[in-house]
C-alpha positions in Angstrom: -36.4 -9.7 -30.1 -34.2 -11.5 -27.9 -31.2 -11.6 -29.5 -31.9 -7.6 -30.0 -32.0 -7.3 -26.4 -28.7 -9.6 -26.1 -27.0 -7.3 -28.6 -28.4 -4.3 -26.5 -26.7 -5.4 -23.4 -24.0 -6.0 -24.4 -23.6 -2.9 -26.3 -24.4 -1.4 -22.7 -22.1 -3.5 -21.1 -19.4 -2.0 -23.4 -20.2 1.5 -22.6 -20.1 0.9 -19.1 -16.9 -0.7 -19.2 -15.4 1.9 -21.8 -16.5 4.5 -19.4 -15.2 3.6 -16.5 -11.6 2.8 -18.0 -11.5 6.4 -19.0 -12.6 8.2 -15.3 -9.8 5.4 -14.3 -7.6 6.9 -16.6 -8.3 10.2 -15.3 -7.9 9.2 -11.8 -4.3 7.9 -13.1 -3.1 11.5 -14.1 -4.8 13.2 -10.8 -3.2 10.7 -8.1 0.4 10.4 -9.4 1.2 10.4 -5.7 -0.9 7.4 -5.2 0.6 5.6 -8.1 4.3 6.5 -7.1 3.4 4.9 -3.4 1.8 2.2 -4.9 4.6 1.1 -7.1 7.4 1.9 -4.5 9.1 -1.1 -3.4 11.7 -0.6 -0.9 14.9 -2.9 -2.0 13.4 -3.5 -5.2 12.1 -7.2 -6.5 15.0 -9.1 -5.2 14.6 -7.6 -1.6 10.5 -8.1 -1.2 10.7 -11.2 -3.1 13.2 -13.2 -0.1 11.1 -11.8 2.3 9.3 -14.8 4.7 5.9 -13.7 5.7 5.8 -13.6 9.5 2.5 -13.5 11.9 2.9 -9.7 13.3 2.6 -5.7 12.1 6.0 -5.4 11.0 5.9 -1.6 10.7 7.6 -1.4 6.9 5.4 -1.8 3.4 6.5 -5.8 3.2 4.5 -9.0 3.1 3.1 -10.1 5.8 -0.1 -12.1 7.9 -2.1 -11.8 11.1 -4.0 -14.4 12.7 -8.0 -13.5 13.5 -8.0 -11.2 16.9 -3.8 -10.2 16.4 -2.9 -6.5 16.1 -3.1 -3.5 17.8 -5.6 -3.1 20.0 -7.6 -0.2 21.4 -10.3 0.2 23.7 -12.2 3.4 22.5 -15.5 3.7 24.3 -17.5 0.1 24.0 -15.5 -1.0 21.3 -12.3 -2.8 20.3 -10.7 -1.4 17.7 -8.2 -3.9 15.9 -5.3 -2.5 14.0 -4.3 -5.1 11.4 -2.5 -3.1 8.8 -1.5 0.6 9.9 -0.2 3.1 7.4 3.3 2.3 8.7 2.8 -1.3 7.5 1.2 -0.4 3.8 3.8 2.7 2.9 0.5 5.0 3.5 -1.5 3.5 1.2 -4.2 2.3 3.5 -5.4 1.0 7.1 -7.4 -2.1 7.7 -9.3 -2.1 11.1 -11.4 -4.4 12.8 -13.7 -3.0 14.9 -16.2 -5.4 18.0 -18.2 -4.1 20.7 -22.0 -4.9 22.5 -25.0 -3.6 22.1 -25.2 -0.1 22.5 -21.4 1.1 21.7 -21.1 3.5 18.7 -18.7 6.6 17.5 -20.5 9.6 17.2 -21.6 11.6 14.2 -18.0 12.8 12.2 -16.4 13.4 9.3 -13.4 12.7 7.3 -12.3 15.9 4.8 -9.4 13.6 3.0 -10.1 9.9 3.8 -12.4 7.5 2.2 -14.0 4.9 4.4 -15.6 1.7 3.2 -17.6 -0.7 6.0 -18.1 -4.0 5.6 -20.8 -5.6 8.6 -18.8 -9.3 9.7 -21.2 -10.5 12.3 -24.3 -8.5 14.3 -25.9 -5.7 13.5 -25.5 -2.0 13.4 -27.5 1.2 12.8 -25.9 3.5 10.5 -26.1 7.1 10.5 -25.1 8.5 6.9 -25.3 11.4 4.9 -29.1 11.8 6.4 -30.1 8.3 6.0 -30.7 5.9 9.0 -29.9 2.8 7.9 -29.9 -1.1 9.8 -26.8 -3.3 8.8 -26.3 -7.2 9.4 -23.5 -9.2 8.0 -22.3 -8.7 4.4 -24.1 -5.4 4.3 -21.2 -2.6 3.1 -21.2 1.1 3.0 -18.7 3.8 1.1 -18.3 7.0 2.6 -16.3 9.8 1.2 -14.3 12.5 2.3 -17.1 15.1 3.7 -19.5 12.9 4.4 -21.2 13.1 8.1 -21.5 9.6 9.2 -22.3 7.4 12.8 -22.9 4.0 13.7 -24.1 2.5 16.5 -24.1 -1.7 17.5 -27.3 -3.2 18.0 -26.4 -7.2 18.6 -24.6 -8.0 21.7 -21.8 -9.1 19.5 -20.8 -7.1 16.3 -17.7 -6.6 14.2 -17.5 -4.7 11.1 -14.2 -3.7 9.6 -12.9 -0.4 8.3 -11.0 0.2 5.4 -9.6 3.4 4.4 -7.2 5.1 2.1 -3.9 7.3 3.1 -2.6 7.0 6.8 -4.7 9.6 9.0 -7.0 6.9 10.7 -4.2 5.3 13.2 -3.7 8.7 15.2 -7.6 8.7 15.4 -8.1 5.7 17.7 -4.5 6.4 19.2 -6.4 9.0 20.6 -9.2 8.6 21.7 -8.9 4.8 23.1 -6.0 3.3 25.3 -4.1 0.7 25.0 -6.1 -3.1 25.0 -4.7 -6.7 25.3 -8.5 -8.1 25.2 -10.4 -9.0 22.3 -13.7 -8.2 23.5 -14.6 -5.1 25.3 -14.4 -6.1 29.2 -18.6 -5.5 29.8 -21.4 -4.7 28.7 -21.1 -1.4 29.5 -20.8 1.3 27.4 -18.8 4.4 28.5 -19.5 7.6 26.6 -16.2 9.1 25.0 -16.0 12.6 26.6 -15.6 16.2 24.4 -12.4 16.7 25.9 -10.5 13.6 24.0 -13.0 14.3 20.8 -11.8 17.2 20.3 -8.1 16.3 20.6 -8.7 13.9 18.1 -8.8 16.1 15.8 -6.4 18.0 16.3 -4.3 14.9 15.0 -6.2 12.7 12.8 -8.4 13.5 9.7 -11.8 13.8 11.7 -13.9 16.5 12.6 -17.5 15.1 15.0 -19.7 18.0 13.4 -22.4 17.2 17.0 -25.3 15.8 14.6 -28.2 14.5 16.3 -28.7 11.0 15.3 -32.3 10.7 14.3 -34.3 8.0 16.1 -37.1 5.7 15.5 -37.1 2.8 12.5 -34.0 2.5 10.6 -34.0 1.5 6.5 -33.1 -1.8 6.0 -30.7 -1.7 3.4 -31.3 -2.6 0.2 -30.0 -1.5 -2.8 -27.8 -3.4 -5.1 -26.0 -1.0 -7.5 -23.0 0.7 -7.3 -23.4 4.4 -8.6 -21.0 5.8 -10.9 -19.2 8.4 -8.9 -18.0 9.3 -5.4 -21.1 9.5 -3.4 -22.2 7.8 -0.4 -23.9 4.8 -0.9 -24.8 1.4 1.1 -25.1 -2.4 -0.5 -27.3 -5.2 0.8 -25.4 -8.6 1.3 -24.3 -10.4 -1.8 -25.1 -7.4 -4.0 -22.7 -5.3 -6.1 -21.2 -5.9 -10.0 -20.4 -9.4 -10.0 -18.4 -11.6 -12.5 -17.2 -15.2 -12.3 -13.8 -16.9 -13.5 -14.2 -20.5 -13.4 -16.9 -21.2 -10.8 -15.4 -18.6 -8.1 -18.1 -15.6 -8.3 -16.4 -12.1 -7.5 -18.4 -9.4 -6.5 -17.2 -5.5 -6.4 -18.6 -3.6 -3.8 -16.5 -0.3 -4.7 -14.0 0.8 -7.1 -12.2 3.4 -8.9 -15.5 5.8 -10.0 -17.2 5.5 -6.4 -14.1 6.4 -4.5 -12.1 8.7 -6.7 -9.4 5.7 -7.4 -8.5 5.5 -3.3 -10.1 1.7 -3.0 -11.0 -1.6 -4.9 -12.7 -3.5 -2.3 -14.1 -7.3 -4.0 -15.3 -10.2 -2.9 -14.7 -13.6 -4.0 -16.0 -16.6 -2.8 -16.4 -20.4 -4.0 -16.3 -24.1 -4.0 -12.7 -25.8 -3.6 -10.9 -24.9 -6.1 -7.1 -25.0 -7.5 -4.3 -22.7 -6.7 -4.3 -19.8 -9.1 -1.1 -18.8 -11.0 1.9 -17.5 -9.2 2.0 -14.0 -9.8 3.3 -10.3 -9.1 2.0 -6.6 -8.9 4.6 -4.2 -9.4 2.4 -0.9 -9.0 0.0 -2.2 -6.2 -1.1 -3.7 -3.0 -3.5 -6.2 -2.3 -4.9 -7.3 0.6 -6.7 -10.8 1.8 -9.1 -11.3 4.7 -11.2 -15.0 4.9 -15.1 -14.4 6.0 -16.1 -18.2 5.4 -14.4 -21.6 4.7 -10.6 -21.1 4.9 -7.6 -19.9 2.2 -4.2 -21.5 1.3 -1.7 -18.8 0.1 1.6 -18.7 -1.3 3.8 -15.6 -0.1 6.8 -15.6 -1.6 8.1 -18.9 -0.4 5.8 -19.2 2.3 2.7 -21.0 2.2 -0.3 -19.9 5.1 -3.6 -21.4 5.9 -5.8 -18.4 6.1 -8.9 -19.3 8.3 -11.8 -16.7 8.7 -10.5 -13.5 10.9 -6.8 -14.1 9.2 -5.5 -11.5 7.3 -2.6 -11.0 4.8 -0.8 -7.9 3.0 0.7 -8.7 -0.2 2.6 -5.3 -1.6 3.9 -5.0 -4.9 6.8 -6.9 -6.2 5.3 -10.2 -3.3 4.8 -13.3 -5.0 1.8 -14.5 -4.5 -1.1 -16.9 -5.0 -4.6 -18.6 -3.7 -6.7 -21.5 -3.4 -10.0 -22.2 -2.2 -10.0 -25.1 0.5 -13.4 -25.7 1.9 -16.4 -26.5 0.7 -17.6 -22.7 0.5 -14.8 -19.8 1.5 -15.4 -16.4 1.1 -12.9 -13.7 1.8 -12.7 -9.8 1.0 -9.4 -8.2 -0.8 -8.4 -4.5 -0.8 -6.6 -3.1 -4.0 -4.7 0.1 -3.9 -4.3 1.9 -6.3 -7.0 0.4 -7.7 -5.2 -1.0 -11.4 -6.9 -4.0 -11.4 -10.5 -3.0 -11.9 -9.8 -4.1 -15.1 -9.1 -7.6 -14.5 -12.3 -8.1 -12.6 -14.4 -6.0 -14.9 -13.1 -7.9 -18.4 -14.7 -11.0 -17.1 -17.6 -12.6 -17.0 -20.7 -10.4 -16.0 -22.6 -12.6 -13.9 -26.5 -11.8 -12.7 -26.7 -14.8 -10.3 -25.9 -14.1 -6.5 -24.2 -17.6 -5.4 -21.1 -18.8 -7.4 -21.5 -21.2 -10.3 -22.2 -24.5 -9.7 -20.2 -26.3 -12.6 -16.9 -25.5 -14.4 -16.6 -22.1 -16.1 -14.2 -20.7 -18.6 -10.6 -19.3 -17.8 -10.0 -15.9 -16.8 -9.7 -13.6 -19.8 -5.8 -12.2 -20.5 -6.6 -10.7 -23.9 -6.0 -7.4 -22.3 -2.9 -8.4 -20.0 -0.8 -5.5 -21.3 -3.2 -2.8 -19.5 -2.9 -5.0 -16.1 -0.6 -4.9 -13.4 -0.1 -8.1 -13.4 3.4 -10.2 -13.6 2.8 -14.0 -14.2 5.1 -16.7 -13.2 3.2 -19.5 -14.4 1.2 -20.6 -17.3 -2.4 -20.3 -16.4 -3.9 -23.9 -16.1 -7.4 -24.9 -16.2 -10.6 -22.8 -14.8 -10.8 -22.7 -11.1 -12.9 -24.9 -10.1 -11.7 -27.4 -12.1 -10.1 -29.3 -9.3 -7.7 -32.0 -9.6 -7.1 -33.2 -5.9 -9.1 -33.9 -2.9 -8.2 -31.7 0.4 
């Protein structure tokens, strides 16, 4: 009976994988623009490869890294809104924005009709407002909202950040707008001004946004729970530590959207783990990725350049930027956006995993058998499982 049931899964596991590499393939003939964005790089390999990281926005789709509270920074209402990768700085692919504020701040209830916003809670809590469902929030917990979809949020700690990611390059001229201009990196008080009709409504006249004047609903809000991703582009919220996991080595990567849930606009995974080696050197020629360390701490290599990335740090690595990681503390966790989304294939060819806290002893290599489909450009031979670790830091 067992081994029927093994056979079973597996057979199920196959049909889920086989199904969503065909919507992915679909998604590949419907966003050729995507694609052609994704795989431009300006110079070609030569020029984005001598490229030397630096710490600031540097307004053109190269490498480079922030350090946690660095950007561009708006004060919009009670919140600080934290530009760390604008659409000017990803060749339109995508925006990356961290967003603190006290208790009480919020945006009100709008919509996007083009972009696709993902949340991810980094500290606090927050009450979300989301395609008729009230739900609570507290670190790890993430959220997908797609184009259409009437959403709010509101802060409920007296210190909360979340961050935003979203596809395309209409969110920058939305905070432009309706904040000012902010050296701090916490809103000045605890109070909580209320952003006026006037400057809402010539928002959107610029950005992708529409505030459709919902009523938020009041009373208890769900604690969220659920753990599955659906299989196609509606909204849809993810307790802490939950999501389709797999595990290379003993590093345990979890996907909290992908190419079905968002119509092939995000890849957002998680990976977390013990110490571990540096992976291979390596190269995407047809897409971005992006790092930002919640826990523990990262060394990366970009291009010749080699960054300690501590928790708030963040680094873009576009296509054709050589690039690798290590785990350095005892438990480091960070979150990486992929766009387009190419390598949901990587991730999902692994192992399937059911536990929610990375393996505790050595686990097999990552599996290459279907390299050819992968965006992927090795420069080394892979060496042992990470996790394997052959030097003390």
């Amino acid at each position: 009976m067992r081994t029927s049931l093994c056979k079973l899964g597996t057979a199920l596991g196959f049909l889920v994988l086989l199904t969503r590499t065909t919507l992915f393939a679909q998604a590949q003939q419907a966003d050729a623009a995507l694609f052609d964005k994704g795989a431009f790089i300006d110079g070609g390999l030569p020029a984005i490869q001598a490229i030397t990281p630096k710490g600031e926005l540097p307004g053109k789709k190269i490498p480079y890294y922030l350090r946690s509270g660095d950007g561009e920074r708006y004060l919009v209402g009670g919140l600080v809104v934290n530009r760390m990768a604008r659409a000017a700085d990803t060749g339109d692919l995508y925006e990356w924005t961290v967003i603190t504020g006290g208790k009480g701040a919020m945006l009100p209830s709008h919509t996007h009709a083009q972009t696709h916003e993902a949340i991810l809670v980094l500290d606090g809590e927050l009450e979300l407002w989301l395609a008729d469902r009230h739900y609570r929030l507290i670190k790890g917990d993430f959220a997908s909202v797609p184009p259409g979809t009437s959403h709010a949020f509101r802060l409920l700690s007296h210190h909360t950040q979340l961050v935003s990611m979203s596809n395309g390059n209409r969110m920058d001229a939305l905070y432009r707008t309706l904040g000012k201009p902010y050296i701090g990196t916490v809103q000045p008080s605890d109070d909580v001004p209320a952003i006026d009709q006037a400057t809402l409504k010539k928002a959107e006249t610029v950005a992708d946004v529409h505030f459709d004047g919902k009523p938020l609903t009041t009373g208890h809000a769900e604690r969220v729970s659920n753990a599955q991703l659906p299989k196609s582009a509606v909204p849809y919220v993810l307790a802490a530590g939950e999501g389709d996991r797999y595990t290379i080595g003993n590093e345990l990567f979890g996907i909290l959207c992908d190419n079905a849930t968002t119509n092939n606009k995000l890849l957002v995974v998680t990976t977390e783990g013990p110490v571990t080696q540096m992976i291979i050197k390596h190269y995407h020629l047809k897409h971005s990725e992006s790092f930002f360390c919640i826990d523990g701490q990262l060394r990366m290599i970009a291009n010749q350049s080699t960054i300690d990335v501590q928790p708030g740090d963040f680094v873009a690595v576009p296509a054709g930027t050589i690039h690798a990681y290590q785990l350095v503390k005892p438990y480091t966790r960070f979150v990486g956006l992929l766009t387009p989304g190419i390598f949901e294939l990587f991730f999902r060819s692994q192992n399937p995993y059911a536990q929610h806290v990375y393996p505790q002893g050595p686990g097999g290599p990552p599996n290459f058998s279907r390299m050819a489909e992968l965006d992927l450009v090795p420069l080394e031979m892979p060496g042992p499982p990470p996790g394997q670790v052959g030097a003390k830091h």
